[in-house]
C-alpha positions as protocol buffer text, in pm:
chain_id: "A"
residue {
  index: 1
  type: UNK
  ca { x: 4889 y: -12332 z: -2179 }
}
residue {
  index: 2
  type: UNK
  ca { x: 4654 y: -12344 z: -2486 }
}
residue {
  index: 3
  type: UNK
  ca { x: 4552 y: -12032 z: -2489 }
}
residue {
  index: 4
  type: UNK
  ca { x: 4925 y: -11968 z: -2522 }
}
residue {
  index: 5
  type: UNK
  ca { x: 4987 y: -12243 z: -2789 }
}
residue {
  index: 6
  type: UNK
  ca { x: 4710 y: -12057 z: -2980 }
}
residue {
  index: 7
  type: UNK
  ca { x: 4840 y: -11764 z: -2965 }
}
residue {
  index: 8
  type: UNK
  ca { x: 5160 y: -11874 z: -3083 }
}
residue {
  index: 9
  type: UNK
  ca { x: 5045 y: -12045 z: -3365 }
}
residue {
  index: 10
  type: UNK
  ca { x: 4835 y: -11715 z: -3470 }
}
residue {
  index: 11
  type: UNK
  ca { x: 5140 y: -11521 z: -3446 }
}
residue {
  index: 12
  type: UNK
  ca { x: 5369 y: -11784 z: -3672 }
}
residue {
  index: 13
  type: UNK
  ca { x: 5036 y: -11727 z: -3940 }
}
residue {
  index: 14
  type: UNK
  ca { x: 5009 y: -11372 z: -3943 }
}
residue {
  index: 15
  type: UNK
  ca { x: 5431 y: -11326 z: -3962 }
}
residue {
  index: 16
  type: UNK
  ca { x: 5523 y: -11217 z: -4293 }
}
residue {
  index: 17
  type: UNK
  ca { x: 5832 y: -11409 z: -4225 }
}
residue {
  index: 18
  type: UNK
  ca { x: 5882 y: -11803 z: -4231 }
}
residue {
  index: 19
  type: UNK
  ca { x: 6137 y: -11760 z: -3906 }
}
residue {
  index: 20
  type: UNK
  ca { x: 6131 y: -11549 z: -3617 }
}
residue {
  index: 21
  type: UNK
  ca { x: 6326 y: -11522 z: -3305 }
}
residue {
  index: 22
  type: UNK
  ca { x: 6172 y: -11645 z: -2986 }
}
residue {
  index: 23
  type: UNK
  ca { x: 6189 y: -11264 z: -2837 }
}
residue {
  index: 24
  type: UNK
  ca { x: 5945 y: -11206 z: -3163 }
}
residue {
  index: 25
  type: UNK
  ca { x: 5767 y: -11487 z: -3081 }
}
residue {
  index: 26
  type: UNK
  ca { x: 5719 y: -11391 z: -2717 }
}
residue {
  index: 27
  type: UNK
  ca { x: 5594 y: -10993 z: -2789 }
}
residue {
  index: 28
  type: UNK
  ca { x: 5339 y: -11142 z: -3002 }
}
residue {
  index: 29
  type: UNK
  ca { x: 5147 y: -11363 z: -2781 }
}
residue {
  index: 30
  type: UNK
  ca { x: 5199 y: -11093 z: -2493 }
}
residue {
  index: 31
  type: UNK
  ca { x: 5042 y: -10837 z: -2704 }
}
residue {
  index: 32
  type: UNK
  ca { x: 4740 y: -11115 z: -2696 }
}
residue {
  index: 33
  type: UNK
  ca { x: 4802 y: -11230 z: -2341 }
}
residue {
  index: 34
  type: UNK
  ca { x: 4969 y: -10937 z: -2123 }
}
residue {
  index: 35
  type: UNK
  ca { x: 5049 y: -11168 z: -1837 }
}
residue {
  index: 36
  type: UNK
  ca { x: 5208 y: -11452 z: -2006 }
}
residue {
  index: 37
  type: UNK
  ca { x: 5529 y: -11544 z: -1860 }
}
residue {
  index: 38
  type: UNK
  ca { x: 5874 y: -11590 z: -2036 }
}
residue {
  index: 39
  type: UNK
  ca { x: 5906 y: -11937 z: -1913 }
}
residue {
  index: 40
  type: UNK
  ca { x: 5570 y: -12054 z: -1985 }
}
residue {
  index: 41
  type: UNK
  ca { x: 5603 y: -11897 z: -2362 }
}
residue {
  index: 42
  type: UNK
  ca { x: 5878 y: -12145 z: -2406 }
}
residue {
  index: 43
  type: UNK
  ca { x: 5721 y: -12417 z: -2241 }
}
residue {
  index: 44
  type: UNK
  ca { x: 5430 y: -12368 z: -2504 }
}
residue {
  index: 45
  type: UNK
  ca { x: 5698 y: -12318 z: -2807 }
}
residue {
  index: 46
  type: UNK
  ca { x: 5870 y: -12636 z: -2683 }
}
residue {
  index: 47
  type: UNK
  ca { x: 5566 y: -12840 z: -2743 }
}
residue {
  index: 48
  type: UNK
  ca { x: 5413 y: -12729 z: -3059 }
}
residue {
  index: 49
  type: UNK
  ca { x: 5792 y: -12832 z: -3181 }
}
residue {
  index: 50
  type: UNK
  ca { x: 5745 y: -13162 z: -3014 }
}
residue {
  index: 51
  type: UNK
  ca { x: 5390 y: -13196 z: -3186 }
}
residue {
  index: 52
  type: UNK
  ca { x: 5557 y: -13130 z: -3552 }
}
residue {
  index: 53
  type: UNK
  ca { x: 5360 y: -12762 z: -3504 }
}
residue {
  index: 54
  type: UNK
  ca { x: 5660 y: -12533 z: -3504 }
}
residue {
  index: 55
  type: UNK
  ca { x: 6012 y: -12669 z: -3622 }
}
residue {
  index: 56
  type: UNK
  ca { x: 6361 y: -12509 z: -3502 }
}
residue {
  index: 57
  type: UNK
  ca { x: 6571 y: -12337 z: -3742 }
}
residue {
  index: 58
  type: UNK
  ca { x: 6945 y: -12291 z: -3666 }
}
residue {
  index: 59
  type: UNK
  ca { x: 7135 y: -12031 z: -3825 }
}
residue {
  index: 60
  type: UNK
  ca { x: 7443 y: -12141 z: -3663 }
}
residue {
  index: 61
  type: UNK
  ca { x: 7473 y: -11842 z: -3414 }
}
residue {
  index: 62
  type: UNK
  ca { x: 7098 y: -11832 z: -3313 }
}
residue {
  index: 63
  type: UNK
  ca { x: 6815 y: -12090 z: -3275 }
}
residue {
  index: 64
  type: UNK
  ca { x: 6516 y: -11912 z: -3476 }
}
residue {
  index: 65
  type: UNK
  ca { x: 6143 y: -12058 z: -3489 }
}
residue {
  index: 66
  type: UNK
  ca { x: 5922 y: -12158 z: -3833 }
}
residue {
  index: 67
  type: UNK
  ca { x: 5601 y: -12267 z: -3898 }
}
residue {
  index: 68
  type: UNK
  ca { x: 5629 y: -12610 z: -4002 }
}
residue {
  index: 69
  type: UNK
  ca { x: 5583 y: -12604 z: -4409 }
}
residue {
  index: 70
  type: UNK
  ca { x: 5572 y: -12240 z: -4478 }
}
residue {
  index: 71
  type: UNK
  ca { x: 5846 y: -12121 z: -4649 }
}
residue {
  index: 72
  type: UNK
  ca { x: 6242 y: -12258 z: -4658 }
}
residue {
  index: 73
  type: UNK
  ca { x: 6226 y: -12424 z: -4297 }
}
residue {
  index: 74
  type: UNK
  ca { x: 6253 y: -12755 z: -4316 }
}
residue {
  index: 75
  type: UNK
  ca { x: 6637 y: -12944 z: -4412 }
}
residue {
  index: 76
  type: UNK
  ca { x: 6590 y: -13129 z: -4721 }
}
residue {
  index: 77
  type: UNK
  ca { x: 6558 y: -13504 z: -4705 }
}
């Protein structure tokens, strides 16, 4: 699950984009680990959010993903 977290949290750095959609998300860290499993990327995604890694993003129509503190991700206080 770390190795999966990592790989995550490489992909969110190396975006050129402060959100992505988990199916983004997920072709990243399989391009890194081939065998990774759908449920087990979310499992991973889940708890970087949980440890204030990654935040959610809703558009409204879609739940996107952002890195927390890079770009326009966070709600304003």
């Amino acid at each position: 699950m770390e190795e999966i977290k990592r790989a995550i949290v490489e992909f969110a750095e190396a975006s050129g984009k402060s959100k992505f959609y988990f199916k983004d998300m997920e072709k990243g860290v399989r391009e890194r680990i081939p065998e990774a499993a759908t449920r087990d990327v979310k499992k991973a995604a889940t708890e970087l959010v949980s440890e204030g890694i990654l935040i959610y993003y809703s558009t409204g129509s879609s739940t996107m993903y952002g890195l927390r503190g890079r770009g326009i991700t966070e709600d304003p206080e």
